[in-house]
C-alpha positions as CSV (number, residue, x, y, z in Angstrom):
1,X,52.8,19.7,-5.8
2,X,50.3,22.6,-5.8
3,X,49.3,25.2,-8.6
4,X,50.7,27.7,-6.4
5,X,54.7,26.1,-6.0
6,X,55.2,29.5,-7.6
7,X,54.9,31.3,-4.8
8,X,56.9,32.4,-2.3
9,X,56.5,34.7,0.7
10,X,59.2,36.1,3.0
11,X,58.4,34.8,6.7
12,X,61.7,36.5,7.3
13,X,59.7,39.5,9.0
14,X,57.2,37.4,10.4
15,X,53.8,36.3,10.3
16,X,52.5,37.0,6.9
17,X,49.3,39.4,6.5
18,X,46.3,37.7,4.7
19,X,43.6,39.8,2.8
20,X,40.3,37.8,1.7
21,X,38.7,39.0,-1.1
22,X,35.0,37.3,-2.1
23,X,35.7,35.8,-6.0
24,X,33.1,37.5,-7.3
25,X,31.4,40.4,-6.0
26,X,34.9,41.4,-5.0
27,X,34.3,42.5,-1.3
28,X,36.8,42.4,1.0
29,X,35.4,39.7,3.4
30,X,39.0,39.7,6.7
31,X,42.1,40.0,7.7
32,X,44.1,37.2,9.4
33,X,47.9,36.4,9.6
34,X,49.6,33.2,8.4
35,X,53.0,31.2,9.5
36,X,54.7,29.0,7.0
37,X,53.0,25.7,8.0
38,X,49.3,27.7,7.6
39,X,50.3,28.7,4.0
40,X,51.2,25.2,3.1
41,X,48.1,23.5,4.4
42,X,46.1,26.3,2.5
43,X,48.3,25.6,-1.1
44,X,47.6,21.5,-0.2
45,X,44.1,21.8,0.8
46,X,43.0,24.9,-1.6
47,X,41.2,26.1,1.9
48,X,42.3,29.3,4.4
49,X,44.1,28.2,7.4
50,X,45.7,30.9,9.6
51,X,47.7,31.1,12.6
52,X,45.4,32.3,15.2
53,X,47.9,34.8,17.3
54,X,45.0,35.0,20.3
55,X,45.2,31.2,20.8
56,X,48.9,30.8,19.4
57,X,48.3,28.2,17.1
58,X,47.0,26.7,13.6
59,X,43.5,27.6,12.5
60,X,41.3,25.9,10.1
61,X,39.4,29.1,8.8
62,X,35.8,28.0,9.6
63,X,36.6,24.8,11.7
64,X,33.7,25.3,14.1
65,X,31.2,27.6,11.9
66,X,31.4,24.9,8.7
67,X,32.0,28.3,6.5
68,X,35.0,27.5,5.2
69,X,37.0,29.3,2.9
70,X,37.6,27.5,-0.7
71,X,40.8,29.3,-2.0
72,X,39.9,30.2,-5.6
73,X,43.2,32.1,-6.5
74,X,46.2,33.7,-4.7
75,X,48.7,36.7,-4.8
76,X,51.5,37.8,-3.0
77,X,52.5,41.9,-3.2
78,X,55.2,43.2,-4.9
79,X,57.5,42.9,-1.3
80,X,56.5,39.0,-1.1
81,X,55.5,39.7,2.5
82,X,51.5,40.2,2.0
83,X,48.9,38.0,0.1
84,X,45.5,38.2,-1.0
85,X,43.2,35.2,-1.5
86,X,40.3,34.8,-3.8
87,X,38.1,32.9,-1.9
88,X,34.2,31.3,-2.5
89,X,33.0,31.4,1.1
90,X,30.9,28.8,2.1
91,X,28.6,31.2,4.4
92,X,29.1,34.1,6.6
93,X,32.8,34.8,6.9
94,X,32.8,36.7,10.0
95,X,31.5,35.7,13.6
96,X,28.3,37.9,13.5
97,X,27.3,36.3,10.6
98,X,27.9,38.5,7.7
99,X,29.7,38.2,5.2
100,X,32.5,40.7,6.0
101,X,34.3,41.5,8.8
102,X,34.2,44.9,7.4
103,X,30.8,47.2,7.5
104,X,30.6,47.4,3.2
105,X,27.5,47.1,1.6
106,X,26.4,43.6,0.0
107,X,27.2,43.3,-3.5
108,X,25.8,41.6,-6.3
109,X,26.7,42.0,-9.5
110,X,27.5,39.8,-12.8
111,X,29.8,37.5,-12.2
112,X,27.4,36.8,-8.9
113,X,24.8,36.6,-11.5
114,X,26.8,34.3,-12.9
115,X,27.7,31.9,-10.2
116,X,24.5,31.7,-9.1
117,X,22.7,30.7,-12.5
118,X,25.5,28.0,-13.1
119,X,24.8,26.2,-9.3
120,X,21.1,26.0,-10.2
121,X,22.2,24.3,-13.9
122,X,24.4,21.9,-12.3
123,X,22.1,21.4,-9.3
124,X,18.7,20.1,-11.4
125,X,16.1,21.5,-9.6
126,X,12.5,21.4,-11.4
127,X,11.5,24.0,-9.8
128,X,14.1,26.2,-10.8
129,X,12.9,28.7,-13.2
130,X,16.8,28.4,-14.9
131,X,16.8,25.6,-15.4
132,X,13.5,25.7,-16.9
133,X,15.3,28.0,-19.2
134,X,17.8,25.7,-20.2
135,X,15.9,22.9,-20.4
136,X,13.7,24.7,-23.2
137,X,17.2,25.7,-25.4
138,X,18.3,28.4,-27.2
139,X,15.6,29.5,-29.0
140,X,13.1,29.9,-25.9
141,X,16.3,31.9,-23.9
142,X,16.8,34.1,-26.9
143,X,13.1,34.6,-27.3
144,X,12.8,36.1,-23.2
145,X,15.9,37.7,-23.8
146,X,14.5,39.9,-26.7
147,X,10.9,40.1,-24.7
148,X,13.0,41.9,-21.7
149,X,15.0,44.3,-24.4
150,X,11.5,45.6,-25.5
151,X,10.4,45.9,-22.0
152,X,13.6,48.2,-21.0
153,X,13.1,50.3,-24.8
154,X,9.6,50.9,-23.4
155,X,10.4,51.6,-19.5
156,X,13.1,53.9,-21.5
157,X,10.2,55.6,-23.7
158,X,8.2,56.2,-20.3
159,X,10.8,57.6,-18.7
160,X,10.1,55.5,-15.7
161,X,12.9,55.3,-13.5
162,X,12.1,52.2,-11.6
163,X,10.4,50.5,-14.4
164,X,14.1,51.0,-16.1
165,X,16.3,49.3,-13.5
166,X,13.5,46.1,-12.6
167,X,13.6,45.7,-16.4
168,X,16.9,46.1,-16.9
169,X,17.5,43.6,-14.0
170,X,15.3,40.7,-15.7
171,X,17.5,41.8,-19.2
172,X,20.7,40.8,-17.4
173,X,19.2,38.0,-15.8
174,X,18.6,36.1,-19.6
175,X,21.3,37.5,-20.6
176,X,23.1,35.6,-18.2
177,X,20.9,32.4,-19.1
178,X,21.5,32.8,-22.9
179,X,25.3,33.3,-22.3
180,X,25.6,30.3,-20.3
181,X,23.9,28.0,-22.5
182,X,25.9,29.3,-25.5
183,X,29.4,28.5,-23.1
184,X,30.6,32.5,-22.8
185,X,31.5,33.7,-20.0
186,X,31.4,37.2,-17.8
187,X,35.5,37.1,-18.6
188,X,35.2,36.0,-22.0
189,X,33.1,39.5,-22.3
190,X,35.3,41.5,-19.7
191,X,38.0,40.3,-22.2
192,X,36.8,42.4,-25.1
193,X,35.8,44.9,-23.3
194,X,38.6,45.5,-21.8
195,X,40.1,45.3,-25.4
196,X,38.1,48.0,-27.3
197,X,38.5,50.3,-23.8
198,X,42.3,50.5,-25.5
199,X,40.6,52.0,-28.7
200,X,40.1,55.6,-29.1
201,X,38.1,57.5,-32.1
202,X,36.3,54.3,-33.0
203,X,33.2,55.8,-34.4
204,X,32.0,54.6,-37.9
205,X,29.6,56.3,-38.3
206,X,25.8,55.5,-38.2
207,X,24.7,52.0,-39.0
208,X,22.2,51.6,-42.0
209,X,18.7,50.7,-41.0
210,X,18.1,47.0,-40.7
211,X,15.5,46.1,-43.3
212,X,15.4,42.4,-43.8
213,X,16.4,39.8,-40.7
């Protein structure tokens, strides 16, 4: 039994075309081809295998590099005959080590942010300024997390640029800290932002002043 029983492609025209897709920053990482058997071992082992048409046989994506693909999620198109894999690749996805086969741009953005701030909780490093973090609690996150606001409202009052986006960078950063040591996620947040995106005309008004805390 695998989580993805559910689905079912139609070899009837063939090999089936296979579109990796990085879990977080979204970049699309190759292109390969599966047969029947490769789609099976990928449901059973929750790694990319392909048919290699070249060498005419099954391939283990990663089998002699070690950077294998680790299927996060999977979904066929609408004509069951194309699939797209969410994959966390465990290095360089293509042969000339980057991590597309395709010339994009590197991206890093929150739910990177987020990966990488839970593997250095989980992985207990004392040097790790996270963990640090965590280590500390709540009040010490919250406390850097408000030091970094003022920073950006003053970078803002400047009207520096630069001094905007590096602040603005540690902001997220503790944000990211504070949200993982209070259990939220990025998708617990997409979630409502995605909700009040639905709402139109949703101004109140202004907010009275805050005068006691």
């Amino acid at each position: 039994m695998s989580k993805y029983d559910a689905l079912v492609p139609d070899f009837s025209k063939g090999l089936l075309t296979v579109v990796l897709q990085h879990f977080t920053n979204k970049n699309v990482l190759m292109v390969g081809y599966m047969n029947e058997e490769a789609f099976e071992l990928t449901k059973r082992d929750e790694v990319v295998w392909f048919f290699s048409r070249s060498k005419d046989r099954l391939w283990k994506k990663g089998e002699s590099s070690e950077h294998y693909q680790f299927v996060k999620d999977m979904y066929l198109d609408c004509d069951q005959d194309a699939l797209l894999i969410m994959v966390d690749p465990a290095g360089p996805t293509c042969h000339r080590n980057t991590e597309s086969c395709f010339d994009v741009p590197v991206a890093f953005g929150l739910d990177d942010l987020e990966e990488t701030i839970r593997q250095r909780a989980v992985g207990h490093d004392e040097k790790s300024y996270t963990n640090y973090l965590l280590d500390k609690g709540t009040d010490k996150i919250a406390k850097k997390f408000g030091e970094e606001a003022f920073e950006v409202v003053i970078g803002a009052k400047n009207h520096d640029k630069e001094e905007v986006a590096n602040e603005t960078a540690d902001l997220l950063y503790h944000l990211g800290v504070l949200l993982y040591d209070q259990g939220v996620d990025v998708a617990d947040v997409t979630k409502v932002l995605i909700e009040r995106h639905q709402k139109k005309n949703n101004f109140k008004g202004e907010r009275r002043d805050v005068e006691e805390y």
